[in-house]
N, C-alpha and C positions, 0 to 999 in steps of 0.2 A: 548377147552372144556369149557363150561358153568358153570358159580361157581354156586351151589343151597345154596340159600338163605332160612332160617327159620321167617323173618321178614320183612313185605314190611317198615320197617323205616331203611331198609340198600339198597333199592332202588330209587334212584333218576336221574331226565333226565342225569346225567353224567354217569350213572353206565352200564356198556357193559356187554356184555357175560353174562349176569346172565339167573337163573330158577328158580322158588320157587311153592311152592307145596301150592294149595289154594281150599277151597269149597265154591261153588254159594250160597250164604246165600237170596239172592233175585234175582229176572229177570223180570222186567216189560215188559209188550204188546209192541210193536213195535208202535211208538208213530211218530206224525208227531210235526216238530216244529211251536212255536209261532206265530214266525215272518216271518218263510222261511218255502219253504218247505221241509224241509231235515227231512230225516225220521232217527231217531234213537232207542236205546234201551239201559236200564241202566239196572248194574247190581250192587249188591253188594258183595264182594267175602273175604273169612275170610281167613288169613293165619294161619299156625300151632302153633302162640304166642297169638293168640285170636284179634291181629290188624284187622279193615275193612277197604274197600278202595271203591270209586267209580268206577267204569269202564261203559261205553260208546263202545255201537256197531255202527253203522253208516251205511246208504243206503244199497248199495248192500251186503255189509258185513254181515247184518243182518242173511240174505237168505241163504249165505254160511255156515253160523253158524248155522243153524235152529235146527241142530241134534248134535250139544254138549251144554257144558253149561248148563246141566240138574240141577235145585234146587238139595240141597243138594248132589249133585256130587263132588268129590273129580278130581283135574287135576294139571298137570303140564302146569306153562304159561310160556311164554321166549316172548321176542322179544316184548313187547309191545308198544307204544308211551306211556311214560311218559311224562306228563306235567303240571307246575304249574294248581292248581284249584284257582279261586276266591273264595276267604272265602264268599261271601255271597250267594254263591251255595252248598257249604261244608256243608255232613249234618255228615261226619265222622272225628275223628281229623287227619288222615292223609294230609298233606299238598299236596295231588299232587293226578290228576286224571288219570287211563290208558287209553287209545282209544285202544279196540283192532280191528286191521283191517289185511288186506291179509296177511302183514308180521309176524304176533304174530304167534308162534306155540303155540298149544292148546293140551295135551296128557292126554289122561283117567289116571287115576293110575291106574295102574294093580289091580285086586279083590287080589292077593297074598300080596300085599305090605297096610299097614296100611293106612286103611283112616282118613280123619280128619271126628272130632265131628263134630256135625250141630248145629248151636247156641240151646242155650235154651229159650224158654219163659215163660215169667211170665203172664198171662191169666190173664186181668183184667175185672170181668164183669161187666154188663153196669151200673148194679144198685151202681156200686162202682167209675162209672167215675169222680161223681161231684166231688171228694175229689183230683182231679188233675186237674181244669179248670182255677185256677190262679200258674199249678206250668208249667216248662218248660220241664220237666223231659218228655222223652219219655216212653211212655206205649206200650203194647202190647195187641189188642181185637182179637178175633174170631169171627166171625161172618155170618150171611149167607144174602144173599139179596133175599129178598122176592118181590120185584118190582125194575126195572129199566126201570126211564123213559127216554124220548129220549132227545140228547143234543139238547140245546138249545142256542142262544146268546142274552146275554143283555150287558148294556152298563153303564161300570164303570169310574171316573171319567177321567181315565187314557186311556181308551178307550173300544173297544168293547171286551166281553172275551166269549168264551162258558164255560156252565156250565150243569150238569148231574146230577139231585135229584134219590138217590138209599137210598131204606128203607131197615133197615136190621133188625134183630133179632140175640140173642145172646141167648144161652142156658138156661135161668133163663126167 
């Protein structure tokens, strides 16, 4: 039997049999990589102590996934590859990233059984960003894109990168 877990800081690559109960606080597009081509998907997933974690979907896994995983959905996960993250990827303090792939089991919570909160944000509008451009502090905008132009590539010192100018508007 699977022990459930209330915090991923008692989850690490040695920890077996475990389950813990977590909601999709973000899920980005299905992205292809830098360097290679391997398509992946990052999410970020809260547990019921307020911890965040990275997690990484991968190639075909993605597809299989297509229909859970929903933002602000509440789920049981078990089974995932834990793995050390390099701090200079880490955008959460948890030291360790999941890969969830074929093996991870993934279960809705049932609508009877409590779900978790979905983070809060604090909406910061545009006319108030300058008072954050020399701090480090993450912020949270709204916003809508009113033009998106098409990627593009130029060439930085380090080498070639695409780049995408999207204009947005913010309620004010």
């Amino acid at each position: 039997m699977r022990t459930v877990y209330t915090s991923i800081k008692d989850i690490t690559p040695s920890t077996r049999d475990w389950k813990i109960k977590m909601i999709v606080a973000e899920k980005s597009p299905k992205r292809t990589g830098q360097r290679s081509p391997v398509k992946y998907q990052s999410l970020t997933l809260i547990d019921p102590e307020g911890n965040q974690l990275q997690a990484t979907i991968f190639d075909k896994d993605i597809d299989s996934r297509q229909d859970t995983l929903h933002i602000f959905q509440s789920y049981y996960i078990s089974n995932a590859y834990v793995k050390p993250l390099d701090p200079k990827y880490r955008i959460e303090t948890y030291e360790y990233q999941w890969i969830l792939n074929a093996k991870t089991i993934i279960e809705e919570v049932p609508k009877d059984e409590g779900q978790l909160e979905p983070p809060k944000y604090q909406l910061i509008p545009f006319n108030e960003l300058d008072a954050y451009k020399n701090s480090i502090a993450e912020i949270d905008i709204l916003a809508l894109a009113i033009q998106i132009k098409p990627c593009r590539e130029i060439t930085l010192a380090h080498g070639p990168t695409t780049i995408q100018e999207i204009y947005v508007i913010d309620q004010g």
